[in-house]
Structures are given as structure tokens and as C-alpha cells.
C-alpha positions in Angstrom: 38.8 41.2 32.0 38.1 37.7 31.5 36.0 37.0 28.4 32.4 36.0 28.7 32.4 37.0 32.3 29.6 38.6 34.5 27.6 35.1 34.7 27.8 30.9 35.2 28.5 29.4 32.2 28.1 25.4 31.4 31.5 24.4 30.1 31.2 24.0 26.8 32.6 20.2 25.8 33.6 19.1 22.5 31.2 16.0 23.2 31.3 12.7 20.9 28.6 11.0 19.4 27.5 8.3 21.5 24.0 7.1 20.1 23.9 3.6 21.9 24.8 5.1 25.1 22.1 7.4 24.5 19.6 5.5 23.3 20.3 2.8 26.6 19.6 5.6 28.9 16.2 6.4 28.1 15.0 2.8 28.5 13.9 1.0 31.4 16.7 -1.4 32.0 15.9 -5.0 30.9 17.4 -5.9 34.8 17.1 -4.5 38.4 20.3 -4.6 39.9 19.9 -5.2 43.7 23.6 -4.8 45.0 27.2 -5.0 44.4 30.1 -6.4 46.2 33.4 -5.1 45.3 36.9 -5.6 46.4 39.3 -2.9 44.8 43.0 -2.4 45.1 44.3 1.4 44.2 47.6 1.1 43.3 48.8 5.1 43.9 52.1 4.8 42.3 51.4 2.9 39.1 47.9 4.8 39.1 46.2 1.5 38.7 42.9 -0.6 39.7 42.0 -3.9 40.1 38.7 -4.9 41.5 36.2 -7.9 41.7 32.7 -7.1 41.4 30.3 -9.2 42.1 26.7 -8.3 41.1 23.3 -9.7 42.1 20.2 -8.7 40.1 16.7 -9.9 38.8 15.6 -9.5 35.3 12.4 -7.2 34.7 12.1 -9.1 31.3 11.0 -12.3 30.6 13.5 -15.0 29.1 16.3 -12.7 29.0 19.5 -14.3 27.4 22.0 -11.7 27.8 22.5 -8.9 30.0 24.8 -5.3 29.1 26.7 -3.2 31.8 28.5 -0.2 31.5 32.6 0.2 32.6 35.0 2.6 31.6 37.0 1.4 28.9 40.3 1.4 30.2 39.3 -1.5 32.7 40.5 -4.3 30.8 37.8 -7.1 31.5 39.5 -10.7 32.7 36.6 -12.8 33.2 33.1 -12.7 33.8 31.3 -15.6 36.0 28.6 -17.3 37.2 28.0 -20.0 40.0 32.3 -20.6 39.1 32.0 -20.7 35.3 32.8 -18.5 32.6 30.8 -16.3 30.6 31.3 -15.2 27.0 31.5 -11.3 26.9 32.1 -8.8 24.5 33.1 -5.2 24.9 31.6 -2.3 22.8 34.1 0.2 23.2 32.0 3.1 21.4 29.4 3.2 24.3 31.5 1.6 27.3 29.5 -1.6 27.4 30.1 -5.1 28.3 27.3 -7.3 27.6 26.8 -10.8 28.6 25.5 -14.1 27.6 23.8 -15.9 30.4 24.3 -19.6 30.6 20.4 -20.3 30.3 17.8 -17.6 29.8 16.3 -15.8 33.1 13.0 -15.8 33.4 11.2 -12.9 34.9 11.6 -12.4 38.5 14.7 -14.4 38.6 17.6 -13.7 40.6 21.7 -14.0 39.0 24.8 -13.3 40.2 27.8 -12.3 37.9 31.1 -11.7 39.4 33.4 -9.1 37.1 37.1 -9.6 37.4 38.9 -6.0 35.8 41.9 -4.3 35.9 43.5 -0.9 34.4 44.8 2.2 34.4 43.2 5.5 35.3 45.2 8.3 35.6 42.6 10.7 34.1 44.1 11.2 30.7 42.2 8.3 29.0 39.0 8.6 27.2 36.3 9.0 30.0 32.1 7.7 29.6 31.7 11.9 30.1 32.9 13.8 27.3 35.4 16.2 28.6 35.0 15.9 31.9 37.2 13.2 34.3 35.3 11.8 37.0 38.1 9.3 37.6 41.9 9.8 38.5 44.7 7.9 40.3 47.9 9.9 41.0 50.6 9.3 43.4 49.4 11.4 45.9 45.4 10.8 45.6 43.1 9.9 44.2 39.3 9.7 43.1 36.3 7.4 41.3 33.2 8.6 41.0 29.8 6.7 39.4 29.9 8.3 36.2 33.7 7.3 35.7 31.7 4.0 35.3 34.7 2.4 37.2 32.8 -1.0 38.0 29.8 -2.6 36.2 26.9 -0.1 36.1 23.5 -0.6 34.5 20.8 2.0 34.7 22.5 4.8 35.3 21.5 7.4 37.4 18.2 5.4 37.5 18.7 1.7 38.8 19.1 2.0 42.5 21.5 -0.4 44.4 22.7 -1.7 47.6 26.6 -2.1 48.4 29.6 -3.4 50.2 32.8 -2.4 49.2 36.4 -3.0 50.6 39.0 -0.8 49.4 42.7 -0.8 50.5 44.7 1.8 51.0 48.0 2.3 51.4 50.1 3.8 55.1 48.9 7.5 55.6 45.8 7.3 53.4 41.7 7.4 54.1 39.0 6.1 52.0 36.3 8.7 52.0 33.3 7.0 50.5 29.6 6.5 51.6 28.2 3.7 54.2 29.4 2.9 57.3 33.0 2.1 57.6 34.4 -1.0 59.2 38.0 -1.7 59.7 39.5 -4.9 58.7 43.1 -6.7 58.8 43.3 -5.5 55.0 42.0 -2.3 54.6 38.4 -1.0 55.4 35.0 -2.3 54.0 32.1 0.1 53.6 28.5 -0.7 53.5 25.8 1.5 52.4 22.3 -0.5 53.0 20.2 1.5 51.4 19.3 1.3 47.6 21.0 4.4 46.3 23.8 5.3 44.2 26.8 4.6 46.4 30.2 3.7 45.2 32.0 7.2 44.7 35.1 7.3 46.3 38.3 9.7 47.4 41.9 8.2 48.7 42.7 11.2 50.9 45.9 12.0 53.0 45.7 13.0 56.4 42.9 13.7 58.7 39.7 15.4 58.0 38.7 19.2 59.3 35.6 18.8 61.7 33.4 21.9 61.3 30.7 21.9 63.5 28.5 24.9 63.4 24.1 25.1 63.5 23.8 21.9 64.4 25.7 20.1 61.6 29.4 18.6 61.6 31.1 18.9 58.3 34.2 16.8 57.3 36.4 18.2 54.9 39.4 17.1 53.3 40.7 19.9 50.8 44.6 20.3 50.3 46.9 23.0 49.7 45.8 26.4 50.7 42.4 25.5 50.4 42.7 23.6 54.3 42.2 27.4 54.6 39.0 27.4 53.3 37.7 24.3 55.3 35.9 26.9 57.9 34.4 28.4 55.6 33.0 25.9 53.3 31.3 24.3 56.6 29.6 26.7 58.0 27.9 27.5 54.5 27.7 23.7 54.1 25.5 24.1 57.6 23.4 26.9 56.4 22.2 25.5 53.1 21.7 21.6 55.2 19.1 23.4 57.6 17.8 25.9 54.8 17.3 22.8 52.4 15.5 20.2 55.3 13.1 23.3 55.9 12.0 22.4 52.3 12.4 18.9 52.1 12.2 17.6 55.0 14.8 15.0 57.0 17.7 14.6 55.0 19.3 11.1 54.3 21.9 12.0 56.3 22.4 15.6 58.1 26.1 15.5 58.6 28.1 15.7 55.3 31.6 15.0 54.0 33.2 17.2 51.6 36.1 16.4 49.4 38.4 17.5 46.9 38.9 15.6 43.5 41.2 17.4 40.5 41.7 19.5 37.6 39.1 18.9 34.9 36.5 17.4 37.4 33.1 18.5 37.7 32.2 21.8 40.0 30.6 19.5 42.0 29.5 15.8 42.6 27.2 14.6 44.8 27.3 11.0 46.7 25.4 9.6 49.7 26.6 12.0 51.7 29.7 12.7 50.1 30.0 16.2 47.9 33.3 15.8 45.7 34.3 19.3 44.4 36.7 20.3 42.2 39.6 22.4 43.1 38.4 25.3 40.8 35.2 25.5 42.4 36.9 25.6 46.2 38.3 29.4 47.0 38.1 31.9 49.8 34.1 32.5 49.4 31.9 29.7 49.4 29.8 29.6 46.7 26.5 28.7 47.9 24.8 28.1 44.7 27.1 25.3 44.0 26.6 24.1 47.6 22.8 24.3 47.4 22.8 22.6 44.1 24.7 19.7 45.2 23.2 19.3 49.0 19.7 19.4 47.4 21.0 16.0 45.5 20.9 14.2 48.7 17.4 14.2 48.0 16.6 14.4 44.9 18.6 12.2 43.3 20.4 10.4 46.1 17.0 9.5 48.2 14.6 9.8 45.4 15.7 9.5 41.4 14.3 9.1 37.8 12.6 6.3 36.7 14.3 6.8 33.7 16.5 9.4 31.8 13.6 11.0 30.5 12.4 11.8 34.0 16.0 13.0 35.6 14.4 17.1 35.0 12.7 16.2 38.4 16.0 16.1 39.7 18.0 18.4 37.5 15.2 21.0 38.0 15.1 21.2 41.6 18.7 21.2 42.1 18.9 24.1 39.9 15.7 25.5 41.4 17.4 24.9 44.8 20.3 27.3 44.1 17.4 30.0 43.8 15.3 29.5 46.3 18.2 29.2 48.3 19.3 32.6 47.3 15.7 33.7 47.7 15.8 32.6 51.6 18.7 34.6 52.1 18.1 38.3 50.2 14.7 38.0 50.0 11.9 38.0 47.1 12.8 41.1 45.5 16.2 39.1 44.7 14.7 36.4 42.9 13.6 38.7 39.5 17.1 38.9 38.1 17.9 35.4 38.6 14.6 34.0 37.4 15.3 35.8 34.1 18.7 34.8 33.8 17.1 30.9 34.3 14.7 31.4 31.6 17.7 32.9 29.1 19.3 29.3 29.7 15.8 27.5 29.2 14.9 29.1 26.1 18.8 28.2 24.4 17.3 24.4 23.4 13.8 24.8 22.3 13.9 21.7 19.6 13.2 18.9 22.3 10.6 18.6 24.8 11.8 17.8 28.4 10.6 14.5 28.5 12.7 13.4 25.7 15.9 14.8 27.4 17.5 11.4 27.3 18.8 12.2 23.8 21.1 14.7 25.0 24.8 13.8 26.7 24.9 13.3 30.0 26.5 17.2 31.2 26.6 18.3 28.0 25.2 22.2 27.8 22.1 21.7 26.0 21.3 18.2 28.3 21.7 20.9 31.7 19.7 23.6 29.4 16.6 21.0 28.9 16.7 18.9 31.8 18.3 21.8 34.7 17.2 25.4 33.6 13.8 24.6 32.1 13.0 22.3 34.6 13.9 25.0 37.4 11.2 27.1 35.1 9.0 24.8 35.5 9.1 24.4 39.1 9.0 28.2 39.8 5.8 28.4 37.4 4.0 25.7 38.7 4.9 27.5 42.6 2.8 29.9 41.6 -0.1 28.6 40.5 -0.6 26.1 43.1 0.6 28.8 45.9 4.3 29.3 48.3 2.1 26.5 50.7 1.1 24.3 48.5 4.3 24.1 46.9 6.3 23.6 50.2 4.0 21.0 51.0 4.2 19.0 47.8 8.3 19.2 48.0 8.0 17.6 51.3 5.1 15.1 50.0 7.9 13.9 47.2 10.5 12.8 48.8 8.5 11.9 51.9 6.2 9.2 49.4 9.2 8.1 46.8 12.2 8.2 49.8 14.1 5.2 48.4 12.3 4.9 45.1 12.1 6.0 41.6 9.8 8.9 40.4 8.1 9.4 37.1 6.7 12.7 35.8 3.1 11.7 36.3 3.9 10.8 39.6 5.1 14.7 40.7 2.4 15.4 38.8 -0.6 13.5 41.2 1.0 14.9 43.9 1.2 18.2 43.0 -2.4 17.5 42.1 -3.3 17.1 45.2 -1.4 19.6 47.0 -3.0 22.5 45.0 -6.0 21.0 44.5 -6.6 21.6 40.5 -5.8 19.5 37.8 -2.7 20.5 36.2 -2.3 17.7 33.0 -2.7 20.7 30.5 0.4 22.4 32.5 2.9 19.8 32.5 2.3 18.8 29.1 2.7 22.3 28.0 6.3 22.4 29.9 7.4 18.9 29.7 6.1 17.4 26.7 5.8 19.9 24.2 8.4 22.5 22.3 8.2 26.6 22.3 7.1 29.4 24.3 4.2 31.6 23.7 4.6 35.4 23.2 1.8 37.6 23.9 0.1 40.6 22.4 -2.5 42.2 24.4 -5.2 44.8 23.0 -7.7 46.3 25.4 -10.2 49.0 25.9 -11.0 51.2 29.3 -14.9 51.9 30.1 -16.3 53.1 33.0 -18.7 52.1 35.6 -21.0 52.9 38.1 -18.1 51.2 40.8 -14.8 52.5 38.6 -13.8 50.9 35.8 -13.5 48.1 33.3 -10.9 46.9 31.1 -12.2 44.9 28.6 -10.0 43.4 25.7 -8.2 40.0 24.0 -4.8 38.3 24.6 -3.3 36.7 21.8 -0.5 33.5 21.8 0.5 31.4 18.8 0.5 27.9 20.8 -2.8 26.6 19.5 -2.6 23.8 23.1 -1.5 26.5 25.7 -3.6 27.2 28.7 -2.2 28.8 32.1 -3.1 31.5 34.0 -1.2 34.7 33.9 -1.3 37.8 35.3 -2.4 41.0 34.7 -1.4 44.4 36.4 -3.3 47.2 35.6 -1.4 50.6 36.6 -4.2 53.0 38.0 -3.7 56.4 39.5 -3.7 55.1 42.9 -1.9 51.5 43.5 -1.6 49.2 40.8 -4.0 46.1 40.9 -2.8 43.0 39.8 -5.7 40.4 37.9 -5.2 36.5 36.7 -6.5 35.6 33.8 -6.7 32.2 32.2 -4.9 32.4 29.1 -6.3 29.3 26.5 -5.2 29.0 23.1 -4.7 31.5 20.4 -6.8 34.0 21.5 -8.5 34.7 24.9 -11.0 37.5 25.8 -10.5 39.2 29.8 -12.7 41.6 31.3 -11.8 42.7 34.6 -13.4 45.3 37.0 -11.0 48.3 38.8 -11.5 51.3 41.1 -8.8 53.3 40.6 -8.9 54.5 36.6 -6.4 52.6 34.3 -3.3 54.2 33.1 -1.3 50.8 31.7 -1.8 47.4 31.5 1.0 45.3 31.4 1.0 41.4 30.9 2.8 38.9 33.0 4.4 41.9 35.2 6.5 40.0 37.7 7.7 37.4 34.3 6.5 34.1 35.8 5.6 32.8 32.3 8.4 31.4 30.3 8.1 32.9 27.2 9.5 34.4 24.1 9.6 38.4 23.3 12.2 41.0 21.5 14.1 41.4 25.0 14.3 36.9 25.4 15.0 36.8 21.8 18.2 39.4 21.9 19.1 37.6 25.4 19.3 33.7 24.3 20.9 34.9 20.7 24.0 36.7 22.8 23.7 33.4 25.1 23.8 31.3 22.1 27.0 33.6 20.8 28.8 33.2 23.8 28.7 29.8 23.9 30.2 29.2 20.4 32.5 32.0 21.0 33.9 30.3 24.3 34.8 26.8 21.7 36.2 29.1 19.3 33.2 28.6 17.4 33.5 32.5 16.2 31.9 32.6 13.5 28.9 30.5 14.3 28.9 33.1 17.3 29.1 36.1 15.2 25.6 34.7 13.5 23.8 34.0 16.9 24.9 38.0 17.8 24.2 39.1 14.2 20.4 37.5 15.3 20.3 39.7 18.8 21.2 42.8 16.5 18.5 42.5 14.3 16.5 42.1 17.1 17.9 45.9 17.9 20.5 47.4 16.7 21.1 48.8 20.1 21.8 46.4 22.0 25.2 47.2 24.0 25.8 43.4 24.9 25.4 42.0 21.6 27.9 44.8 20.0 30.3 44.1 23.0 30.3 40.6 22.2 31.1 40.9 18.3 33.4 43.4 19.0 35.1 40.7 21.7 35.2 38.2 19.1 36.7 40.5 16.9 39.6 41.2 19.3 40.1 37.4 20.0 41.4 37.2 16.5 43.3 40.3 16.5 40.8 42.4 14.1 41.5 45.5 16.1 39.7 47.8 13.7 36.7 46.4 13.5 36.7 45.3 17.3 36.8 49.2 18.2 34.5 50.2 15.5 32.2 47.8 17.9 33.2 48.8 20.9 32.1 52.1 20.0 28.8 50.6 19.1 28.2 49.5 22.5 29.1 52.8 24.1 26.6 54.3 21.9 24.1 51.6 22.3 21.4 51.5 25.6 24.6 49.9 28.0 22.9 47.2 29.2 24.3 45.6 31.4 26.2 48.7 32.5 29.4 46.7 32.9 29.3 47.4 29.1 31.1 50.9 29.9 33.6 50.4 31.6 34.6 48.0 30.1 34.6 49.4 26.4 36.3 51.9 27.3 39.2 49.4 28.9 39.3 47.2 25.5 39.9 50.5 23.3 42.4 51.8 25.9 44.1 47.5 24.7 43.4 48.2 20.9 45.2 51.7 20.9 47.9 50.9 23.0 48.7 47.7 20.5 48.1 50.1 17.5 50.7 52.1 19.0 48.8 55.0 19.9 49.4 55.7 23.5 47.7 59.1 24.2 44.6 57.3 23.2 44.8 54.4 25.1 45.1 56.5 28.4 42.3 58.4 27.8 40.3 55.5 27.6 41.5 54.3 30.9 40.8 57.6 32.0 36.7 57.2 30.8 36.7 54.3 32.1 37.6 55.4 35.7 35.4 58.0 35.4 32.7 55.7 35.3 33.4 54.4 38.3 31.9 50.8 38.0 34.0 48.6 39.1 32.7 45.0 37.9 34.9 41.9 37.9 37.2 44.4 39.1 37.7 47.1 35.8 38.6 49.8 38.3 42.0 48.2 39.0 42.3 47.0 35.3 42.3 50.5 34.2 44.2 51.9 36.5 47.3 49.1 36.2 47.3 49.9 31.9 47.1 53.9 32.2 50.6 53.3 34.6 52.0 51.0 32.1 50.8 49.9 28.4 48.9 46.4 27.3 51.3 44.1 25.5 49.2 42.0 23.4 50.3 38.3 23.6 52.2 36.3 20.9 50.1 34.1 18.9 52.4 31.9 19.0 
């Protein structure tokens, strides 16, 4: 079994400091770029580019004497210019700047033009704007640039919306897959996307492209290899989530999609104007729809509508992420929604330092910026659903990108809407979720009378987040069907009395977990979360604290002992990995994968300590058990044939 298994994990970056990059993200950019012209030569075999960029904007402050763009450091900058003469510019190579001196200030409202002239090489080994991840690579037999790469002038990112025109040639037997409508030239083929967006992500394919027509929806895929298999596959899902998604959010930009494949060490998934580049790790046999419905619901929110800064992007982050769920939701029903909610909420409650609205301080992709920004703003989304009702909530989706289709979106401005959708005023709510830190964690005491009509339950909830106010609900477990009661919970402590017929047996808080909050269960969960994430950098002993936390929590705790006990085996302390191995077995095996596969990792220690009898009787238990999660069945039964051999170290 593959370590750290049995759910998605962010991939874990050893991220660089970046402070000015940082810090220029959360402001509003000192100018609105309109559009960009570009004319780019890929040069396949040397795995170069050369492109001039010519950029038109207006300057949102007043007397503005220089102006800063982004670009990937490995462009070598020729010359920048303006109206035929050349500007002084300097590089800042820790933050993948370029900044500018204009020739006289700009006065607000003015219009510029600066034409970039840049060359370099970018065959995905060099440093990349992303920590960890490449978003840009030229090989010899394709190739792909994507917005973050930063691979021509960029300012705002993510949050300056743009118009452009590019001309890209390629060379005999290869496609530019890009967004905008294409129009052939003598020299290659020029692309214009006329709507402000975020175009400018680009594939050089081989070949021709698999049409996959199915619900109403053509699909063009390029993937290579053995995943051309796929291609079927991946557009009939691609179909599905389109027409699920549009029931939500109405038109989309563009119904008909393009999928294609990038490389190794790309992102899962990116998504362009109607363009989804996905990395060949994320493409096999079975569609994954969560990465499908994540990256489709980005045509619109994030492609059609976007931040109005950094600090904003959770509206897009969130539903994306929410998406996935909702997705999920549409196709198992309700009832499969618990298990994923809670898993959401584990993610959410990992970063609890910094409110959402100050996300902008966090890496862009980094696991703690998709904690903030992504999981809790998916948790906020699915709490404000149910307060404002499934209608209401459908109808302010719609409402959003309907009202800001082609625009930026602030916080306050979801906010109004959803306002007005659900017909209360929810200011108290979102700065609960958005602008402040924590979770609260309830304690409940109550007392049962009874009435002329049934009964009353009469008694106090207490929180420890002196500014929190939200309903939440009560169920109260009678001897015929449970009934379930809001109350509105505000501040410390808040008295309920609430009126039954059947008599009371229970009464349990926030049944159905809509409330993000902290308790012993959320506490164990994010510690192990926590702990995995250090373990998976090799981090093991900062892991071996976050599981020591979970333990103290309860000492029970299968998961948390099966964790320690992999970290353990990881660096070949076979003793104490089985001594917590055996923990686990005796612990309350949650999840019950934790059973089999004990049982499989002492059958590995004994049969590396030499004791073989041993080892096959654990294979045996574990057979026994019958589970057969990421496959343990077939793991056992290959090592009770023949013994593990524990790999060199060297």
C-alpha cells in the first residue's frame, strides 16, 4: 500500500519565500491592463521562445511614473518600448518582476502602450513563479505555457482581466490549442479571444484532436500515448459535469470544451477559456469527475467572473471546491454528501491562524493557500446553503455570474446578493467565516419538562467566540421520530426552549454537522491531517508531534497509531513500527482500512526480521478480514506466496 493513501492530498511543495510577490497580489494593481498582442516563436528542438508583447493599459493611479509586470525569469528581457523608444527596466529576479520607468508620468485615466521584446529557454527544469510546480515546458515533441508560467508580461494576476490576440507558429505536423477563435495565416495561426478574461494558455499538440460528442456537448481532446484510450471516456464525463454545472450556473462561456494534456510535474488540472490542460498523472482509465467538476466550474468562476483582488479569489477557490461536491451530491444523492463534507471541514480547520480574507499572504498553490482560500471557502458555501435555503442558494449562484459575467467580484458583493436571495442580513455570517480566525465548540446542558401538549426542553448552549451568531440545529430524539429545531446560537452563551410531542430521549447539537467547528473527533482528525502532511516531505518528526496531539486527544485512535507506526517503518524502526501497529489493531479501527492493513505491514516487518511463520499469519488475518481497500486483498495474498524484500536504502 501506498503511504498516506485512502484520500486527495495537496502536494506538499517545498515553497520559497517570495514576500514581494505576495505582498503585490493582494493589492489593487496601480494599472488596468486592457489587452495584449503577442507574436511568439516555439522553437521545439532547442526548447526556446521568443515573443513580442505588446501591451495597452490605463493607470488606475494618478501620476504614475513607473509601472511592474510579472515574467518568468528565464525570459531574458531585450528591450522595452514606447511610441519606438526605449525604456529603462530592471528585473527583480526574487519575485519575477520587471518594472518600468515611463517616459513622463500617466495621469489617471490615461492610456500607454509598451511593447516587450523577450527571449529564453523553457524546458521546465528552471526555476518556475509556482514553487514546485511547472506550468511551462518546451520539449521536442510538445509543448505547453500556461498563465501562471508568467511566460509574457502579466500584471494582476488572476485578477486584472484582459483582451488578446496572439499569433503563434508552429512547426509541420503541429496544432496550437489555445483559447479565442483561430484564424489561419501565411505564417502560422493568430488567435483572438475578445472578451476580457484570462486567455493566453497554450498547448503545441501533434496530430488531430478526438471529437467526443455525447449530451449535447463536443469535447476535443488531445491526450497521447495510451491515454488516446481514454479520450471516450474523459468526454462523456466532460459532458455530464458541463450540463450538471450550467444547471447551477447558468450559460456557460462556452459549452463545448477542449481538453489537453501538458507533462510531468504539472498541475492536476488547469483551467483556460475553454481549454482544461491536465496533467498526465491525473488522465487514466476512470475519469475523475471531481477533478473535472473542479476545473469546468472555473469557466465561470474564475474565467467569466474573478476576484477583485487576491484576498477575494476564496469566491472562486470555494466554489470550485464546492463544485466537486455538489457534483458528487447530484449524482449519489444527499445521503452521499455527509462523508465528504466532513472530510472538507478536516482540510478547513488545518490553517486556522489567517482569516480568509487575508489569504493573499499564502503562495499561490501552496497547501495551506488551497486550505484557506479552497476548503474553507467550500465550508462556507455549504453553510451559508443552508441558511438561506437549496432555492435560494441556486438562485444566488445563477444571480453571480449572471450580474459580474465579465467582471471582478468582491466579497461584499456575493454578500448583497446573497442578501437578497435569502432575504436576511447575513454581515454577522460572513464576517464570522471570512474575516475572522477559529471555530466554536459547543457544550449543551438541558432539562426535559412536561406540558399540557408534550414536552419542553429547556436549557443553554455554550461557545467560546465572544462575536459568533448563526443558527444551528437541534435534533431532539423522542420515542417516536426525531424532531429537528433551529436555534440561533449568539455569543458565549445562548438560552433555547423548544416545545415537542413525542417525549425526549437525546438531544444532540448540530446533528447533520453543518457548522464548522472544533470538537475531540475535528481535533484528532486535522492533528493526523497535519501529520500526514509533514510525514509526506519527510518532515517525520514534526509529523510524529501533530499525531502525538491526535493521541492525546484519545489514545485509541486507530488512524493516528497507524500513522506513527508508518512513520516508524519509513525509517526502518521495525520494532517500534509493530509495537504501533499493534496499537491500531487494538485501537476503535477507524477507518476500517486500519485492519487489513496492519495486519499486511506486520506480515512486511516479520518477514524483514526474518521471521517467516509470522509474516504469513498476518497475511492470513488480513485476508480474513476481507476488506479489500486500495486493493490489500491482492497485497496479502502476493507476500503469503512469496516474502517482502525491503528495499536498499541506498
Amino acid at each position: 500500500m501506498k503511504s498516506f493513501a485512502f484520500r486527495p492530498l495537496f502536494k506538499i511543495l517545498a515553497l520559497a519565500a517570495l514576500p514581494a510577490l505576495l505582498a503585490a497580489q493582494d493589492r489593487r494593481p496601480a494599472i488596468d491592463v486592457e489587452s495584449y498582442k503577442i507574436d511568439a516563436k516555439i522553437d521545439l528542438a532547442q526548447q526556446t521562445l521568443s515573443a513580442t508583447a505588446t501591451v495597452t493599459f490605463s493607470a488606475v493611479d494618478d501620476k504614475l511614473n513607473s509601472v511592474t509586470f510579472e515574467l518568468h525569469n528565464a525570459l531574458n528581457l531585450a528591450s522595452v518600448t514606447s511610441a519606438g523608444a526605449t525604456l529603462p527596466a530592471t528585473r527583480g529576479n526574487q519575485d519575477f518582476t520587471v518594472r518600468v520607468s515611463l517616459p513622463e508620468p500617466l495621469a489617471k485615466g490615461a492610456k500607454s502602450t509598451l511593447t516587450f521584446n523577450y527571449a529564453g529557454r523553457l524546458s521546465g527544469d528552471e526555476e518556475s513563479p509556482v514553487a514546485g510546480l511547472k506550468f511551462a515546458a518546451i520539449s521536442p515533441e510538445h509543448a505547453y505555457l500556461l498563465y501562471p508560467a508568467r511566460w509574457f508580461p502579466v500584471s494582476g494576476y488572476t485578477v486584472d482581466r484582459y483582451t488578446m490576440e496572439l499569433s503563434v507558429s508552429a512547426p509541420a505536423g503541429f496544432k496550437v490549442v489555445t483559447s479565442g477563435l483561430e484564424l489561419p495565416g501565411p505564417n502560422g495561426s493568430t488567435f483572438r479571444y475578445p472578451g476580457d478574461s484570462f486567455p493566453g494558455s497554450l498547448a503545441m499538440v501533434k496530430g488531430a484532436a478526438q471529437k467526443i460528442a455525447s449530451e449535447g456537448v463536443t469535447t476535443d481532446v488531445w491526450f497521447s500515448g495510451e491515454r488516446q484510450g481514454f479520450a471516450k471516456a474523459y468526454g462523456e464525463e466532460t459532458a455530464k459535469v458541463m450540463n450538471y454545472l450550467t444547471s447551477l450556473f447558468g450559460i456557460p462561456p462556452q459549452k463545448d470544451l477542449t481538453l489537453v494534456e501538458t507533462g510531468a510535474d504539472a498541475p492536476g488540472g488547469y483551467s483556460a477559456p475553454g481549454v482544461l490542460f491536465l496533467a498526465p498523472s491525473a488522465i487514466s482509465q476512470q475519469p475523475s469527475n471531481r477533478l473535472l467538476a473542479n476545473q469546468i466550474t472555473r469557466q465561470w468562476f474564475g474565467n467569466l467572473i474573478s476576484p477583485v483582488t487576491r484576498n477575494h479569489i476564496w469566491i472562486v477557490n470555494g466554489m470550485a471546491k464546492y463544485a466537486e461536491l455538489m457534483y458528487l451530491e447530484g449524482l449519489n444523492g444527499p445521503s452521499s454528501l455527509e462523508l465528504e463534507i466532513k472530510d472538507l471541514y478536516v482540510d478547513a480547520m488545518t490553517v486556522t491562524d489567517t482569516p480568509v480574507r487575508q489569504s493573499s499572504r499564502y503562495e499561490d498553490y501552496s497547501p495551506e493557500f488551497f486550505a484557506v482560500t479552497g476548503s474553507k471557502g467550500a465550508a462556507t458555501y455549504h453553510m451559508l446553503r443552508w441558511i438561506i435555503g437549496d432555492a435560494n442558494f441556486q438562485k444566488l449562484l445563477k444571480t453571480t455570474t449572471d450580474q459580474f459575467a465579465g467582471k471582478p467580484v468582491s466579497t461584499d458583493d456575493l454578500r448583497k446578493l446573497a442578501e437578497a436571495a435569502g432575504g436576511q442580513v447575513l454581515q454577522g455570517f460572513f464576517i464570522q467565516w471570512l474575516e475572522s480566525t477559529g471555530a466554536p465548540e459547543f457544550k449543551m446542558e438541558y432539562t426535559i419538562y412536561r406540558t399540557q401538549k408534550g414536552f419542553r426542553v429547556m436549557g443553554k448552549i455554550q461557545q467560546d467566540l465572544d462575536t459568533f451568531r448563526m443558527p444551528v440545529e437541534l435534533r431532539i430524539e423522542t420515542e417516536g421520530n426525531p424532531e429537528d429545531k433551529r436555534v440561533e446560537v449568539a455569543g458565549p452563551a445562548t438560552d433555547f426552549s423548544v416545545e415537542t410531542f413525542g417525549k425526549p430521549r437525546k438531544v444532540i447539537i448540530d446533528p447533520n454537522g453543518r457548522v464548522l467547528r472544533l470538537s475531540p473527533a475535528m481535533r484528532v482528525a486535522v492533528a493526523i491531517r497535519k501529520g500526514e502532511q509533514f510525514a509526506e516531505i519527510g518532515e517525520y518528526n514534526e509529523a510524529l508531534k501533530e499525531y502525538q496531539k491526535a493521541l492525546e486527544v484519545t489514545r485509541i485512535s486507530s488512524l493516528a497509531h497507524y500513522r506513527v507506526a508508518e512513520v516508524f517503518f519509513l525509517q526502518g524502526n521495525y520494532q517500534s513500527a509493530a509495537n504501533e501497529f499493534r496499537e491500531a489493531l487494538n485501537g476503535d479501527l477507524e477507518p476500517k482500512w486500519t485492519e487489513v492493513w496492519s495486519h499486511i505491514n506486520l506480515g512486511k516487518i516479520f518477514d524483514v526480521t526474518q521471521q517467516r511463520e509470522r509474516a504469513v499469519n498476518e497475511y492470513t488475518l488480513a485476508i480474513r478480514t476481507k476488506d479489500n481497500t486500495q486493493g490489500a486483498q491482492e497485497e496479502a495474498a502476493k507476500y503469503r506466496q512469496a516474502p517482502y524484500q525491503r528495499k536498499d536504502n541506498n
